[in-house]
Every structure is written in C-alpha cells, then in structure tokens.
C-alpha positions in Angstrom: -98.5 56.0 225.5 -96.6 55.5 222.1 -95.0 51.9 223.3 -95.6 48.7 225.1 -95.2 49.1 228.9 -91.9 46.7 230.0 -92.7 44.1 233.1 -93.7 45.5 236.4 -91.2 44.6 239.3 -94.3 42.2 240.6 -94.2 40.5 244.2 -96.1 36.9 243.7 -100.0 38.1 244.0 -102.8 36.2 246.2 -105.6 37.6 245.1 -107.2 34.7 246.8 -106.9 36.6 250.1 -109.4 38.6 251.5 -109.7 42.7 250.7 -109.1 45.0 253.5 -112.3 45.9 255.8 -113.4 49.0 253.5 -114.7 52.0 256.4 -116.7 53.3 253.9 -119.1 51.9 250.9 -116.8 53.0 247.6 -116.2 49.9 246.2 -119.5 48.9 246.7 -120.4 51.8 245.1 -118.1 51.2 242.1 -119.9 47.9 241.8 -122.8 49.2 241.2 -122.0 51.8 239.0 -119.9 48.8 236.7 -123.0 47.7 234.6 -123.4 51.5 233.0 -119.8 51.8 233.1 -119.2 48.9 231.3 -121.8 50.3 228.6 -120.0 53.1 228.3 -116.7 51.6 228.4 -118.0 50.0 225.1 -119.2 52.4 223.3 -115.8 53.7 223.4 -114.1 51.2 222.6 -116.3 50.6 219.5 -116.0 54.3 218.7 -112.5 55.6 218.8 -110.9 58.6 217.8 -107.1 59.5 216.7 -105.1 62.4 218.0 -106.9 65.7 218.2 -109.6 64.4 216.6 -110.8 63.5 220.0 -114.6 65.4 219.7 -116.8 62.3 220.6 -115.3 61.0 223.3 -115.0 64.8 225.0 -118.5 65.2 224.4 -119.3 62.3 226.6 -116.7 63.3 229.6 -118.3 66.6 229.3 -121.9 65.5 229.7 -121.1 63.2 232.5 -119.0 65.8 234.6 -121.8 67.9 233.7 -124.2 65.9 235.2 -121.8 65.4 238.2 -122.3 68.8 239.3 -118.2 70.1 238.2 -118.3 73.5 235.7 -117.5 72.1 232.4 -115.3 73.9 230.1 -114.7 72.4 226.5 -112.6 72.8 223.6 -109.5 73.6 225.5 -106.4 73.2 223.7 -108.4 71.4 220.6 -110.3 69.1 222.2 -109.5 68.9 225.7 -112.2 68.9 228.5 -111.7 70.6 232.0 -114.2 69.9 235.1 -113.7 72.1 238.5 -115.4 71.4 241.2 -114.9 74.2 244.0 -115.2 72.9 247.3 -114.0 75.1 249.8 -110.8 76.0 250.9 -107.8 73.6 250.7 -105.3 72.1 248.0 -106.0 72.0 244.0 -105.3 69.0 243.0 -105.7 67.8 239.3 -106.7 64.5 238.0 -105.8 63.3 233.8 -107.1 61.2 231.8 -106.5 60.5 228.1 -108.9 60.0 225.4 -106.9 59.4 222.1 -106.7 56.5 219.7 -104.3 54.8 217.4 -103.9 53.6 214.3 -104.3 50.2 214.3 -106.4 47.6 213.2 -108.0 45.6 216.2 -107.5 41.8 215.9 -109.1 41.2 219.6 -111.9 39.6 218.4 -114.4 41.5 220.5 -117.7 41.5 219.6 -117.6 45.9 220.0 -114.7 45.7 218.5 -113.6 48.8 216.4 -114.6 49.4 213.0 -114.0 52.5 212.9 -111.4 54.4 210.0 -110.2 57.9 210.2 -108.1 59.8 207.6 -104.7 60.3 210.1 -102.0 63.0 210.3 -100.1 61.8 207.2 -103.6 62.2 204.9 -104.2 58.5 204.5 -107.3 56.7 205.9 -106.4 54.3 208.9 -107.8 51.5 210.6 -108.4 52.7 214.7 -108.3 51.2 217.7 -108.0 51.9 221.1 -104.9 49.8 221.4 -103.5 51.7 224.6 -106.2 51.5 227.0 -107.5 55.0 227.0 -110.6 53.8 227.0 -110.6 52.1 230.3 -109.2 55.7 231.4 -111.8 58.0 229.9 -114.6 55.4 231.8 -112.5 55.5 235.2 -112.4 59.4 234.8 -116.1 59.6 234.3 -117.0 57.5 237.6 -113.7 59.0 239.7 -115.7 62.3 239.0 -119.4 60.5 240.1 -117.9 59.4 243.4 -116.0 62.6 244.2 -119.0 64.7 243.9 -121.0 61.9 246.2 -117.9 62.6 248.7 -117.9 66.2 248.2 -119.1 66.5 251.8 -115.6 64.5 252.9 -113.4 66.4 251.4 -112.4 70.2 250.9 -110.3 72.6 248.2 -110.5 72.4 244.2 -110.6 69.6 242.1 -109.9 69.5 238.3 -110.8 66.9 236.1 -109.2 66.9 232.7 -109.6 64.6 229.7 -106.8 65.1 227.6 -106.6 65.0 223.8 -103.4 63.6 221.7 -101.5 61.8 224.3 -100.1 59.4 221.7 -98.3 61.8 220.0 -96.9 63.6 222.5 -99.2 67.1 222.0 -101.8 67.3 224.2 -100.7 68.5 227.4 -98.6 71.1 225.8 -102.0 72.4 223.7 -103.9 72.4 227.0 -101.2 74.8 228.7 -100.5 77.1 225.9 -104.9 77.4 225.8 -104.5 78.4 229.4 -105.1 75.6 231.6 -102.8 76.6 234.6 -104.3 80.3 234.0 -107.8 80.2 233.3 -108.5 77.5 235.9 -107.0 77.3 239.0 -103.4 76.1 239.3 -103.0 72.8 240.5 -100.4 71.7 243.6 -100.9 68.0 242.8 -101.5 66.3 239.5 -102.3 62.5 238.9 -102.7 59.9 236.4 -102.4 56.4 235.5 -102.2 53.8 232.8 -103.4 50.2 232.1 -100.7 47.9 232.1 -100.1 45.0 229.7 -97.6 44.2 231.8 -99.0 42.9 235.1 -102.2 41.0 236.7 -105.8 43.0 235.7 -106.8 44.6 239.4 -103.1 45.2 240.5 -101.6 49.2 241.2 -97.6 49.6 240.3 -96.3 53.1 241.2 -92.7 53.9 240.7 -91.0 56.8 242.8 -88.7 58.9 240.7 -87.8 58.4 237.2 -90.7 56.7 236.0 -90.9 56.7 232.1 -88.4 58.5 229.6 -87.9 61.1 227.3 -88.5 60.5 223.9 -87.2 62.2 220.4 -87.8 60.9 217.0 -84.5 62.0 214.6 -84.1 61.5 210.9 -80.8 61.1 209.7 -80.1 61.1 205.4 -76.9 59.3 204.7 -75.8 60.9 201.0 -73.3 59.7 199.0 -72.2 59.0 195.1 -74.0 56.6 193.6 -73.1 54.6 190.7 -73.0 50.9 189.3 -72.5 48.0 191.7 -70.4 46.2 189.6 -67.7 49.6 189.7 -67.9 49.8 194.0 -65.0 52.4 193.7 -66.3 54.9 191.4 -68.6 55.2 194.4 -69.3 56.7 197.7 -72.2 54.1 198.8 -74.3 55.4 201.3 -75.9 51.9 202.4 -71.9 51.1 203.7 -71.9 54.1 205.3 -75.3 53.9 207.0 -74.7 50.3 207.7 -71.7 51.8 209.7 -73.2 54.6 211.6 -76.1 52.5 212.8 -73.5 50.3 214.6 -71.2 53.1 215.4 -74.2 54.4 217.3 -74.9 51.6 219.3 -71.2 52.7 221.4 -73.4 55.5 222.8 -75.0 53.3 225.2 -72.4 51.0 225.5 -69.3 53.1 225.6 -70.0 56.4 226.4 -72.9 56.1 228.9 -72.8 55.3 232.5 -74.4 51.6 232.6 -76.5 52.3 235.5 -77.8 55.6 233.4 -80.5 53.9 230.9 -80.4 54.9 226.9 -82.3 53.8 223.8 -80.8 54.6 220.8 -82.9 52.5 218.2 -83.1 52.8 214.3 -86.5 51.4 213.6 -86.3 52.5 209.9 -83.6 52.3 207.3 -84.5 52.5 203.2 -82.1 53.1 200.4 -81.7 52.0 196.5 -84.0 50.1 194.2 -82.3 47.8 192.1 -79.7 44.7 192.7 -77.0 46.3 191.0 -77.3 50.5 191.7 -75.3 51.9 194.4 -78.0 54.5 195.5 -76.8 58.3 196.2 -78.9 58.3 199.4 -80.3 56.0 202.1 -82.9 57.5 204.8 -83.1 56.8 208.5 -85.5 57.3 211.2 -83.8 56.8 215.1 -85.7 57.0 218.4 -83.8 58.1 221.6 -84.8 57.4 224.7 -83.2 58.3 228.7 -84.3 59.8 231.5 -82.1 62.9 232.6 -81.6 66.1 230.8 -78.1 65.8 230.4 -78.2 62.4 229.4 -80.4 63.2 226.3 -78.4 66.0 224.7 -75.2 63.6 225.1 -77.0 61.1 222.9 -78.6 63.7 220.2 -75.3 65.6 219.7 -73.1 62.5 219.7 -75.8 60.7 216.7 -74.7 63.7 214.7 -70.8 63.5 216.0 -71.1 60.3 215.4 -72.7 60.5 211.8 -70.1 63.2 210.5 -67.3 61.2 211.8 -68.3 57.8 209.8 -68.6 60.5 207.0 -65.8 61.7 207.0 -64.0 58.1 207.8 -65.7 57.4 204.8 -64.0 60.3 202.4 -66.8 62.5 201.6 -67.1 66.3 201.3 -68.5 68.8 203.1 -71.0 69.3 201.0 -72.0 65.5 201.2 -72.1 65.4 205.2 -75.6 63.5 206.4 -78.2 65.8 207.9 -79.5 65.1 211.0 -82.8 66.5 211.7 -85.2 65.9 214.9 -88.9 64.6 213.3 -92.2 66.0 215.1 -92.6 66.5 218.6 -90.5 65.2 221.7 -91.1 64.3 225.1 -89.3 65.1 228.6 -89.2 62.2 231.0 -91.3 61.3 233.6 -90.0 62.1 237.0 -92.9 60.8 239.6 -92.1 62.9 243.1 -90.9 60.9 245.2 -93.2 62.6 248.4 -95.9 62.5 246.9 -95.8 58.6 245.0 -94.6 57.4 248.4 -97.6 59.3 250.0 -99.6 57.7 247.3 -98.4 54.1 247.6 -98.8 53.8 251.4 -102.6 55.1 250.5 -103.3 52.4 247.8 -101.5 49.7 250.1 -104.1 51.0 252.9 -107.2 50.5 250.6 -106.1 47.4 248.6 -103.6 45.3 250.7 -100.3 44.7 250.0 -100.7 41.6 247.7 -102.4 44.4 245.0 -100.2 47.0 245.3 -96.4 46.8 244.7 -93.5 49.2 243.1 -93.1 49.1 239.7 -89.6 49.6 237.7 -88.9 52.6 235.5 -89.7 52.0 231.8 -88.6 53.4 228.7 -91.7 54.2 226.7 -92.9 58.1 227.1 -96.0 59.9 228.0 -96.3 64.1 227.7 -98.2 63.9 231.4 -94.7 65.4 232.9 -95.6 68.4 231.1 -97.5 69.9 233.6 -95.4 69.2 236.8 -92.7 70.9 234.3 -94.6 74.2 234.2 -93.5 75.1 237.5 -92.0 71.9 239.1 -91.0 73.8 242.8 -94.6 73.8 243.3 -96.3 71.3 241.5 -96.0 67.6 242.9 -97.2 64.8 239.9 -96.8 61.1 239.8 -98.4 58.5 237.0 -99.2 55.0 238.8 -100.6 51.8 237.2 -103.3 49.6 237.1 -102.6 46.1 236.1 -105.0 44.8 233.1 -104.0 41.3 232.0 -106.9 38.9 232.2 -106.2 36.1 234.8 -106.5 33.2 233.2 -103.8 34.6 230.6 -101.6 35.7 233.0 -102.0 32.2 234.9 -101.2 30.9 231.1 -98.2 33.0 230.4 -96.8 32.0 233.6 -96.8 35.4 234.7 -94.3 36.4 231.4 -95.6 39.8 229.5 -93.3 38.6 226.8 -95.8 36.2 225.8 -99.0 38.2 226.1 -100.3 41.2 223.7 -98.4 44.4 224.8 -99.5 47.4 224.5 -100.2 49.1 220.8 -101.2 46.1 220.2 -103.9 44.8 217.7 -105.0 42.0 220.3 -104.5 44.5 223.2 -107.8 43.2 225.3 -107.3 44.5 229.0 -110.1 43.2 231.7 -111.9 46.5 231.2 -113.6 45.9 234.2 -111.1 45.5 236.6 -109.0 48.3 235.0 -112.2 50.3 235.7 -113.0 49.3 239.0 -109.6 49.5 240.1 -108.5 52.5 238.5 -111.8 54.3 239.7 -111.3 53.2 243.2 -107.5 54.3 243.0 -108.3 57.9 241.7 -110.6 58.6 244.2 -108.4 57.4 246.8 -105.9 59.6 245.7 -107.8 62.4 245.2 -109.7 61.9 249.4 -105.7 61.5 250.2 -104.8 64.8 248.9 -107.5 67.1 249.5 -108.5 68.7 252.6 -111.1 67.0 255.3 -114.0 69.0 256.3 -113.6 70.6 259.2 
C-alpha cells in the first residue's frame, strides 16, 4: 500500500473483557504455532525484497504451502506464488497476500532490523524495509494455509492461496492475471485480503463496506515558458509564475467543481524549476497525484488538470507551441470497492469470533492498493473485500491517546506494528473468512 492508512472510525476498545467462548481450538492453535511464526516473521523482516524482485520471500510461501499439502505453482506473473487446495465440491474462494518491500531506510530500532540494499527501479541502490507491513501478511498467509489444511475436513470447494509480488507499485495483480491466474487455476467467486493498520489498536479488525480505498494516478505536468534575466521580468514568459498559478488553480477541482460529499485528492508533491537567484528559467517540472473513488469522478479531475493547465497558459499569453504537457507517469490504480454482501457477511463473522469491542467499521481512505483488480476481471461474479487488522502497540496507542497523528504511519522508517498480534489476529481472521465462505462437509 503506497501511503499511510488515515484513522479508523474506532468505537472505545475494552480489550480487558473477556474473548468469546471459542467452539473450536483455533486460536489455541495459532498460539502455538506463534513461536515459529514469529521466527519466520523475522527473518522477513530482516530480509526484504522490493517490487518484483520478490524471489525470497516466494520461495518461503512456496515451501510452506508445499508442506501444507496445497499444489504449488511458482513464478506466476514474475514472482507470484499460487496454492490450490481442491477439496470437494463447493465455492472457490481466493485468499492474497503481499510480499513486496520499500525503499526505505528502517529507523525502528529492532534488533532484525533491515540491512538489507537493493538497486531499485530507477537503477540506484536503496536502503529496504518492510515499511508497510507485508511482512506480518506473508507470515499470516503461511499459517492461514497450515490451519485450513488442519480444517480441511470442515470445509468443502477450492481454495487458492496467492502471495502476490509488486503491490507497492501498483503491478502485481495485473502481472498475475495477464500470466493466467483466473485461467490456469480455477476462477475464484470470493477474493479476500487485509492490511496492518497504523491507524488503530494492534489485535483490532476494521472492515469498510463499499468504497474502501481510492484510485490512484501519478501525472507529470512541464510548465514551459521564455526564460530570461530576472532583473528584465517582461522580456519573459516565467514558468515558475505560471506553475505557481496552476498549482492553486487546481486546488478549485475539489473545491469548486466536485460534489463535497464525493472525496478528491489533487496533490502536487513535487515542483523544480531554475538554478540561479536571478534566471527566469524556460521550464519548471511537476509531479501531481490524484486520488477519488468513482470512475467518473477520476476522469473529471485528469481532464480538468489539463483544462485547467492550458487555460492558466493561455491566461498567461503563451503560444501554442509553448502549451504545458500533461502526461500520466507509470502505472495507476482503480479504487477499491469492498462488496457490500459479502464485507457485511464478513463483519457479522469476525464480530462472532472476536466480540464486538475488536471488531468495528472502518472509514474509507484515500491511499490505493491494485487488490480490486481482480474483483474487476469480472465483477458480476466475483465478490472481494480488503478488511484490517489493527497493529499499534498498546502502550503507544495508550500514549498517543488513541491519535494516529502522533504515531509512525505507515511507509514509515519507524513503522514497528505488534507483529504478533497482527499475526495472530490476521491468521485467525483469514481462516474465519475462508470456514465462512466455503462449503461445510456434508
């Protein structure tokens, strides 16, 4: 997930009060599993791996659905891992998790903290971390597959486990389809995922019905113009004025021409131009990113930031042949849309298992993810939601008084979740999940 995660909608939490009466022995389970897991988790941690670069970390999800008794298939779309487990008749329901790194250097202070450096897409060797969480994930993944294949006798129908490469860049799940996922393994009915959250109490679940998480698309806008001396402004066209006016101008999309209740980002995160006091440079370069939720709502915002753009141009009194170029920059992401049936479905199921002081309903955010790619393939047949699992150490939620703003989000270098919470909890989520949606033995 390429940004921090905004504040859950939380309901106060008393965690002092008892669990629900479990009928059955998976948490206990869990528990016992958490020493190994928590090795594993580790290991990870200490050893992580940018976007599709992800061969590592697959080659330990493979081994350990391997040893889990699912068919393992490797290598799909790059580095991505697929685990079936055929179990009868009944519904196919597909659980992600992803495995990528970024490029950060970890301040956490841990003593497996990352050392690790990569050489990253732009050439240059990085500093990695796994600043997101997708360690806690890939660990939750491995023992959601141990416990399903203990329970296989409980359940019937098809059950595919994925680890998924380049998540943070927005690639991944696209890689996976195009190498066949949906054709050379069965095709799912129900898909599932979730996230740590640096936004809420390690050991809590958020899930958010509808529109969970937004579209993304990176733009870069070059603002030209005449340059010239800065002591002679009017033998000039100067570009910096101009961009100075278009990144202003912009901000009316949201606030002018956008339905307030209808959520938009337009953000520009990156503006460079000129390289000396007293030049009036001939060009200044920008980098937006737009965010929103419906379809129709992101093409009004990328068309109007090049309306928008001309028109300050033109306001400005510069040719045609001096117009800036708008250009989008790598890849985008559709928004998340969590179906409503089945999140509900899915919420009522976690309340059952965890009590309703752990489990509440989260707000819509406006980072991205590329997991609604696959409900997207064929979305009249396909059900997905993304949920989350709460992974802020007690004692520093207690001592933020419950505010993310003052904690580590995440992406960040002191991004420390309470892996084994995040583990237990996500593990013991999945699974439910998974029992909920797949057929009972007859």
């Amino acid at each position: 997930m390429e940004n921090p995660v905004r504040a859950l909608a939380l309901l106060p939490l008393l965690f002092a009060a008892p669990a629900l009466a479990q009928p059955d022995s998976l948490r206990a389970d869990i528990a016992k599993d958490m020493p190994g897991l928590i090795t594993i988790y580790r290991d990870l941690h200490a050893n992580p791996e940018l976007s599709g670069q992800e061969k590592r970390s697959s080659a330990i999800l493979a081994a350990e659905a391997k040893k889990a008794g699912f068919e393992v298939t490797t290598g799909v779309g790059g580095t991505g891992v697929v685990a079936v487990m055929k179990n009868g008749p009944g519904p196919v329901v597909m659980l992600r998790a992803d495995m990528d790194a970024l490029p950060v250097e970890e301040q956490t202070g841990l003593p497996f903290a990352s050392k690790v450096r990569a050489i990253g897409i732009d050439g240059k060797e990085t500093p990695v971390m796994h600043a997101c969480g997708h360690d806690t994930h890939m660990t939750a993944w491995i023992e959601t597959a141990r416990r399903m294949a203990a329970l296989r006798s409980a359940w019937s129908g098809t059950l595919i486990m994925i680890g998924q490469p380049a998540e943070e860049v927005n690639a991944g799940a696209s890689a996976m389809l195009k190498d066949g996922l949906f054709t050379r393994f069965p095709k799912p009915q129900y898909v599932v995922a979730f996230h740590d959250s640096a936004s809420a109490p390690a050991g809590t679940v958020g899930y958010t019905p509808g529109y969970a998480l937004a579209s993304v698309d990176s733009v870069d806008m070059l603002v030209k113009g005449v340059g010239g001396h800065g002591a002679a402004p009017a033998t000039t066209k100067d570009p910096i004025v101009l961009a100075a006016r278009i990144v202003t101008t912009l901000q009316t999309l949201s606030a002018r021409e956008i339905d307030p209740t209808d959520p938009v980002v337009v953000t520009v995160g990156s503006i460079h131009g000129g390289t000396k006091h007293n030049i009036i440079p001939s060009e200044v370069k920008m980098q937006l990113t737009v965010r929103s939720y419906s379809k129709e709502t992101r093409a009004h915002l990328l068309d109007g930031i090049k309306r928008i753009a001309r028109g300050e141009a033109i306001a400005a009194g510069l040719p045609e042949e001096l117009m800036p170029v708008v250009t989008p920059y790598g890849t985008s992401g559709i928004s998340t849309y969590n179906d409503e049936p089945l999140t509900n479905r899915l919420g009522a199921a976690f309340k059952a298992r965890f009590g309703e002081s752990r489990v509440m309903q989260a707000k819509p955010v406006m980072v991205s993810e590329d997991f609604p790619e696959y409900r997207e393939v064929d979305p009249q047949h396909i059900q997905s939601t993304i949920f989350w699992v709460g992974g802020v150490p007690q004692a520093k939620w207690d001592a933020a008084g419950g505010d993310p703003a003052k904690l580590p989000s995440l992406h960040s270098a002191f991004w420390a979740p309470d892996a084994e919470k995040v583990i237990a909890t996500g593990s013991e989520a999945m699974v439910t999940a998974a029992m909920d949606l797949l057929g009972k033995k007859p």
